[in-house]
C-alpha positions in Angstrom: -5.0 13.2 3.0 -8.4 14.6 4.6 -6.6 17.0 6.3 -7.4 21.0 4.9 -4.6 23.5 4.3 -5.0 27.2 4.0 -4.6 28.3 0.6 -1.7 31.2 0.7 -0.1 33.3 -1.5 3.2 31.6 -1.6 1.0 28.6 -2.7 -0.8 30.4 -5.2 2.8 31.5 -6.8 4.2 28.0 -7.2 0.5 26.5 -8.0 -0.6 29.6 -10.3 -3.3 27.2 -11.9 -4.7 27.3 -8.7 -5.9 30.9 -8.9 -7.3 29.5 -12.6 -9.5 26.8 -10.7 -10.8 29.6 -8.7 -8.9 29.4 -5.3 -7.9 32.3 -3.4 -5.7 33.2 -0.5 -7.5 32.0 2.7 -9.6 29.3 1.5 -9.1 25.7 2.9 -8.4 22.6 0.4 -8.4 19.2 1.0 -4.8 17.3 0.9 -6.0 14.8 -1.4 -6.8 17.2 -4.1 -3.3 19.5 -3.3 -1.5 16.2 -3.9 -4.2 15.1 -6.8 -4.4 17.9 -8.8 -1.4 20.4 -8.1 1.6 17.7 -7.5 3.4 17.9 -10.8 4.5 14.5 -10.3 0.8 13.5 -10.5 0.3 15.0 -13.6 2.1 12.1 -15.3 -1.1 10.0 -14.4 -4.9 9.7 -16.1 -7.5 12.1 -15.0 -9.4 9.3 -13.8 -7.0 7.8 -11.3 -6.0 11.8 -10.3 -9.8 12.1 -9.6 -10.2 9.6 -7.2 -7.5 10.1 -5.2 -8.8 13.6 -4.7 -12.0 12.1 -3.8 -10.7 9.3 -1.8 -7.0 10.6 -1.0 -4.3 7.7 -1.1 -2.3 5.7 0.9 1.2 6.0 1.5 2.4 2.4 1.7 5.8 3.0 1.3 5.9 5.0 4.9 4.4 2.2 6.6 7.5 -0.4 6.3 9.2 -1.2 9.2 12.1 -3.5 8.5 13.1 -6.6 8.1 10.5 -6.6 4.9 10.8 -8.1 1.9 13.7 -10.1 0.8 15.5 -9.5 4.3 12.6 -10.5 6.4 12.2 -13.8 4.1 16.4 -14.8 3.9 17.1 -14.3 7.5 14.0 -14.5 9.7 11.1 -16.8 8.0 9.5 -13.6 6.6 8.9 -12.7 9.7 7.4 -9.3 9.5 5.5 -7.3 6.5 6.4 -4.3 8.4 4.0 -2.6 10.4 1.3 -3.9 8.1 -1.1 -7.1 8.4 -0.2 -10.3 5.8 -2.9 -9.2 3.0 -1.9 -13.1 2.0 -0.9 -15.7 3.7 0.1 -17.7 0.8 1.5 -15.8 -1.8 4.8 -16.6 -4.6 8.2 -14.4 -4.6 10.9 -15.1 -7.1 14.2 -15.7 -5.4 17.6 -16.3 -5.9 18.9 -19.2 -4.0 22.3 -19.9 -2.6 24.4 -20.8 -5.0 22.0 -20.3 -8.3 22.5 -17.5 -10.6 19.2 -17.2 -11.9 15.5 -16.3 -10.3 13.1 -19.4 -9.0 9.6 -18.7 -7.9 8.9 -20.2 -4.3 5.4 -20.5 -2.3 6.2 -18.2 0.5 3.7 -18.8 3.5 3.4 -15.9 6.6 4.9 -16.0 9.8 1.2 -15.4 11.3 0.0 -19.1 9.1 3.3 -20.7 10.1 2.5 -19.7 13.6 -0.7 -20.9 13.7 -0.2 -24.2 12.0 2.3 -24.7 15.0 -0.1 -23.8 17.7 -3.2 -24.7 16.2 -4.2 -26.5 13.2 -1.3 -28.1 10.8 -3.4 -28.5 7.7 -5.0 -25.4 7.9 -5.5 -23.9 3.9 -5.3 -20.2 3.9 -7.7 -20.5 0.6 -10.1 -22.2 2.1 -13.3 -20.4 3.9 -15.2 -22.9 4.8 -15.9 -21.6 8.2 -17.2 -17.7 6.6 -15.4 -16.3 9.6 -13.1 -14.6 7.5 -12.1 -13.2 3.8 -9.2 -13.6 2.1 -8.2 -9.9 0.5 -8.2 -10.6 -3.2 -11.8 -11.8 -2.6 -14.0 -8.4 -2.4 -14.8 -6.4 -4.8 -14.6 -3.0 -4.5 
């Protein structure tokens, strides 16, 4: 997203409200604000979340799964993997549909990486609890 582009004239003919914001053949543009401010998809959104992504850029989540994810990873390998991504949670609900049931029941769904280390290490470990101020838990900081 920090990457620049070179602004050229084929650009300029599909994005012709970016001659109106003053760019010209040649110049250099950040992603971010190509995808922020000339995506027509991302026009759909406020000015205010279109502004900091061309400030900031964004993240593309969605190109970062590796499978099993999800509901595979959780049915068939003890939700094993949250693609190539680290568990933002290590105790978190999903609402499943069990064998056999026809409607959706929340469960407590726990990581493979806290599974692992109650196995190796410490059993009663809390993933809620910092009482050691070694780490944070990611709903904690603000931004």
């Amino acid at each position: 997203m920090q990457d620049e582009f070179t602004v050229d004239k084929e650009m300029l003919a599909k994005r012709p409200e970016m001659e109106t914001d003053g760019y010209q053949s040649g110049d250099r543009v950040r992603g971010s604000i190509l995808m922020a401010k000339y995506s027509r998809y991302m026009q759909q959104f406020p000015d205010e979340l279109t502004d900091k992504i061309a400030e900031h850029g964004a993240r593309y989540s969605h190109h970062t799964s590796i499978a099993p994810t999800g509901t595979i990873s959780l049915s068939l390998a003890n939700n094993a993997s949250n693609g190539i991504e680290p568990s933002f949670s290590h105790l978190y609900s999903r609402n499943v549909i069990r064998e056999g049931r026809k409607t959706k029941e929340k469960i407590d769904v726990l990581s493979f990486e806290l599974l692992e280390y109650r196995r190796f290490g410490q059993p009663c470990f809390d993933p809620n609890d910092d009482n050691n101020g070694y780490r944070i838990i990611s709903s904690a900081p603000t931004p």
